[in-house]
N, C-alpha and C positions, 0 to 999 in steps of 0.2 A: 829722190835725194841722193847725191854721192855717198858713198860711205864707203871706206875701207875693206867692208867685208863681200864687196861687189867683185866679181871677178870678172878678166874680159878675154874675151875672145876674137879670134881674127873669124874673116867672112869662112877660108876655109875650116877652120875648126868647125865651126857652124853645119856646113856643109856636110862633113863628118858625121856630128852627130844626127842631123839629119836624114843621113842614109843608113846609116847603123841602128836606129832607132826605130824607122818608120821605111825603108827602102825606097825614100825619094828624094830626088834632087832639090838642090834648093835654086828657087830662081829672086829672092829678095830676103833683106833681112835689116829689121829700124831696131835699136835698143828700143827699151821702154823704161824712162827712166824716175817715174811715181814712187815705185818701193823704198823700202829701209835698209832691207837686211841681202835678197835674195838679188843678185842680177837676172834681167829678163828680156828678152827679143820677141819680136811679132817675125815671124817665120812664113815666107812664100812658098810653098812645093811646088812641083811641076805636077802635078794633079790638081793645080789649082786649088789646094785649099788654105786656108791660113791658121798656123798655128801660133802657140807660145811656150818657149820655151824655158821653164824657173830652174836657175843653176844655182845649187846652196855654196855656201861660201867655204874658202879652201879649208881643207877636214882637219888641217894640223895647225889652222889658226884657233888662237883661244875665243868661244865667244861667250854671252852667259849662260851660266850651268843649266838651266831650262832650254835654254836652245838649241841642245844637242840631238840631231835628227829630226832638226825645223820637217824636211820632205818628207822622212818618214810619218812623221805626225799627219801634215796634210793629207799624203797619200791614203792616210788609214779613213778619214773623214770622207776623200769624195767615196770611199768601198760603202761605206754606211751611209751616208749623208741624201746620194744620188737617187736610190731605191725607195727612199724615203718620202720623195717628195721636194727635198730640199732645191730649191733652182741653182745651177752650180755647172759650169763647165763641164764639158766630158774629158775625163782622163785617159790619155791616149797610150802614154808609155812611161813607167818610170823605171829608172837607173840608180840603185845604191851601190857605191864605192866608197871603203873606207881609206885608201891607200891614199898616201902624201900626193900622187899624181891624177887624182881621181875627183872623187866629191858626186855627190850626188844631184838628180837632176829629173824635173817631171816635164812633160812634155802634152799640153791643155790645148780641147778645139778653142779658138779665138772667139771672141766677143765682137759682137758689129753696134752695140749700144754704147752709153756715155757714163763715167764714173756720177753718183747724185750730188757727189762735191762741186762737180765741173758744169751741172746743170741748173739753170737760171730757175727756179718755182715758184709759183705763188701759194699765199698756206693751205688755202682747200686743196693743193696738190703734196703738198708736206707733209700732209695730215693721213692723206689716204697711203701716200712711200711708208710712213710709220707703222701706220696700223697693218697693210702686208708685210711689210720687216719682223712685225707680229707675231704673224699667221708665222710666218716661215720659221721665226727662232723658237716657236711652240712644238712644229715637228720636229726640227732639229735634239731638240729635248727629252723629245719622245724616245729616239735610239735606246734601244735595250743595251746596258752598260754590264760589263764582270763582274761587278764589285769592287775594282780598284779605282782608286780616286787617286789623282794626280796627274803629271807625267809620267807616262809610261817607259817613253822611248828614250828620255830622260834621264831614268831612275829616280824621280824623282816622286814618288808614292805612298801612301797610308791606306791600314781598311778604315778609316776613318774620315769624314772630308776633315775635322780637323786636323788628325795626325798629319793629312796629305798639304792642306795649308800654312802648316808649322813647315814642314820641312820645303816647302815651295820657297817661302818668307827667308828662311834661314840661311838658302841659298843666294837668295837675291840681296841680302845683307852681307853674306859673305862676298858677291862679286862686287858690291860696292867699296868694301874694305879694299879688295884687290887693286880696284880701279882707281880708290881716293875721289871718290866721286864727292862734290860737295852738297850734303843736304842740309834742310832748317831744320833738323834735330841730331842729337847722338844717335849714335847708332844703338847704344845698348837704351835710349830712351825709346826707341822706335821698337825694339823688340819688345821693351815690358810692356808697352800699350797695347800689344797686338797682343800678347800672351794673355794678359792682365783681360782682354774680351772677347777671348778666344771660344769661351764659353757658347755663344750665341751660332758657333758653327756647329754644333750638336745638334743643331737643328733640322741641317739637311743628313738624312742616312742614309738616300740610292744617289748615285752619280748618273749626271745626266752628261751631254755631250755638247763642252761648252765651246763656243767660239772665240771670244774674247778680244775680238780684233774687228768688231760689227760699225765701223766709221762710216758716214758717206763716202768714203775713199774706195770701201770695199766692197758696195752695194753698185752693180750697174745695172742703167735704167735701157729700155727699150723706146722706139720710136714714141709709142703709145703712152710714154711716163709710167710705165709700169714695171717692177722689179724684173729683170734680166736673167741675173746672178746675183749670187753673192759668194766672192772671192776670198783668197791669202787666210787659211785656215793653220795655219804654218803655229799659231798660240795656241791653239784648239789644248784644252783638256778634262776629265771628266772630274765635275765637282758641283758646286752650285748653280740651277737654271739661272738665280737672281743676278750672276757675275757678269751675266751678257747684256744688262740694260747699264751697264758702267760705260761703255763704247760710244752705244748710239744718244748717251747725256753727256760727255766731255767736256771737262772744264763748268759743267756744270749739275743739275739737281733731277733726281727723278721726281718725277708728280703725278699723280692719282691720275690727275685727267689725259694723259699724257696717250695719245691714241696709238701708239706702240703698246702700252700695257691692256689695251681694249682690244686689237687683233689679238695677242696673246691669249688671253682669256679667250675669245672666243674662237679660237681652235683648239678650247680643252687646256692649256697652258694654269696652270696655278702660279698667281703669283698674291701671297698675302704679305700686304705693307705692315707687319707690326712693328711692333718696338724691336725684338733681335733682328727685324730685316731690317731695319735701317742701321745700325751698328754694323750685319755684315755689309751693308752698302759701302760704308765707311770704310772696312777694312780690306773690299777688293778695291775702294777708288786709291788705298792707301801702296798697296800691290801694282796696282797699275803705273800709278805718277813715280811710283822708283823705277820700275823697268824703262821707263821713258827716259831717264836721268839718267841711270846707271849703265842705256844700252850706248850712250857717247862713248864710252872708253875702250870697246871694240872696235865701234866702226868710225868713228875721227870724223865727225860730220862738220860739215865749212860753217863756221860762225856766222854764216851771213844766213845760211837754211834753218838752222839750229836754235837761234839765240830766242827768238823770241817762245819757241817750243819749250827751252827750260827755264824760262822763267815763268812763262805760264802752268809749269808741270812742280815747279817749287813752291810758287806761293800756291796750288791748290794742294799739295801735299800737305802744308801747314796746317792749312785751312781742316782737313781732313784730320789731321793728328790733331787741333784744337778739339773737334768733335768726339774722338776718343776718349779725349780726357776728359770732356764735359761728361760724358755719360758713367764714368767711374767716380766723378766728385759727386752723380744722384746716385747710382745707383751701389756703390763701394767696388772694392774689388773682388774679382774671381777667381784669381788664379795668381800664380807666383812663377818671376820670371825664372 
């Protein structure tokens, strides 16, 4: 999708960093233009291989306060992620520049597979994509974390995952403010409900290594229909394993039988449905449908790409905040905004 915070480059640029990066020629180069936030190119060398290369957006533009060092995050995820097991690109070269003329930049062997968005399935083949999507975000999870929960690269963090959720939350209300972004609630109603069940994140106390960006967009499949990759770690942060079945349910509900939750499990993955998981269900699907909303007013996306995306991102927001309050009208309130 267009967006603002895409930057472009001429073919020589390209060629530049091409040779600066990797000491090879470029002999082709296609935008690729699926992403949101990050510009990206399919890169021909004269070594014949094909790369890609993710350019973060320019360093003195404003974007949201969790976004700060999208690559560096990624970068930190394939160091861990790749040893692990995880199926994921190889990381070939990355480049951090803070300076106005700079911006940072990772540079990924290419994929020769198909995004599972883009590919046509029947459900016995849907079912088995799930349940390795599974396996995979179980290892994933597994990563031995420091103790800090949040964004790191950010600043955005708690030793707590609550402390680190609160102030995740309170960022993202605050770039709303900035933005004037329009949601179905107040802003200070949006905060008390979140506050007010904030309770139920005491739950989790080791941070695991979440992805939060697990779409069919970012799962590609191989000739065989079987998981490839899984790409655009760029959300990634350490907090609750549960935050990562929010992605691959969109727009809509996790469920028991749901054969992503059955691969999970059976690579060792805990995941127990009780009553505080599905409130923090609630409260990362409530996390996620604002960053959707609120990331419009950095990047200026064309109404015609957009519109139906925040309408679908508002009324499930509601939907999500009605759920919050039903469960403080059973169960009373926890906590004071």
């Amino acid at each position: 999708m267009d967006s603002r915070t895409k930057r472009r480059l001429s073919p020589a640029q390209l060629g530049e960093i091409a040779r600066d990066a990797l000491g090879r020629a470029l002999t082709s180069s296609e935008e690729l233009t699926d992403g949101f936030a990050n510009a990206a190119w399919r890169l021909g060398l004269d070594d014949g291989r094909q790369v890609v290369l993710k350019l973060g957006p320019p360093p003195d533009l404003r974007m949201l306060t969790y976004e700060r060092h999208l690559l560096r995050t990624e970068a930190m995820v394939y160091h861990l992620a790749k040893p692990a097991g995880v199926p994921m690109p190889d990381l070939l070269h990355a480049s951090f520049d803070d300076s106005a003329l700079g911006g940072d930049y990772l540079i990924l062997s290419a994929l020769d597979g198909a995004a599972w968005s883009a590919t046509s399935l029947g459900p016995a083949e849907e079912s088995a994509i799930r349940f390795e999507l599974g396996r995979h975000l179980a290892r994933l999870h597994a990563i031995p974390g420091t103790g800090v929960f949040g964004y790191p690269y950010a600043g955005l963090t708690g030793r707590t995952w609550r402390d680190a959720f609160l102030v995740m939350m309170g960022a993202m209300l605050d770039d709303a403010v900035h933005y004037n972004t329009r949601l179905p609630a107040t802003i200070v109603e949006i905060a008390g409900l979140v506050h007010r069940n904030a309770h139920v994140l005491d739950e989790v106390v080791t941070p695991a290594l979440v992805h939060f960006d697990v779409w069919p967009g970012n799962v590609f499949l191989d000739g065989d229909r079987r998981i490839q990759a899984i790409i655009d770690f760029e959300r990634a942060f350490w907090g609750d394993p549960l935050a990562d079945f929010i992605t691959p349910t969109l727009f809509g509900e996790l469920r028991e039988d749901d054969p992503l939750l059955t691969g999970y499990r059976s690579e060792g993955g805990r995941a127990d449905l009780g009553e505080g998981a599905w409130t923090r269900l609630a409260l990362y699907r409530v996390y996620l449908y604002l960053i959707m909303l609120v990331e419009d007013g950095p990047r200026q996306y064309p109404e015609e790409s957009y519109g139906r995306i925040r309408d679908l991102s508002t009324r499930s927001l509601a939907s999500c905040l009605d759920t919050l309050r039903a469960g403080l009208r059973q169960h009373g309130p926890h906590a004071r905004v």
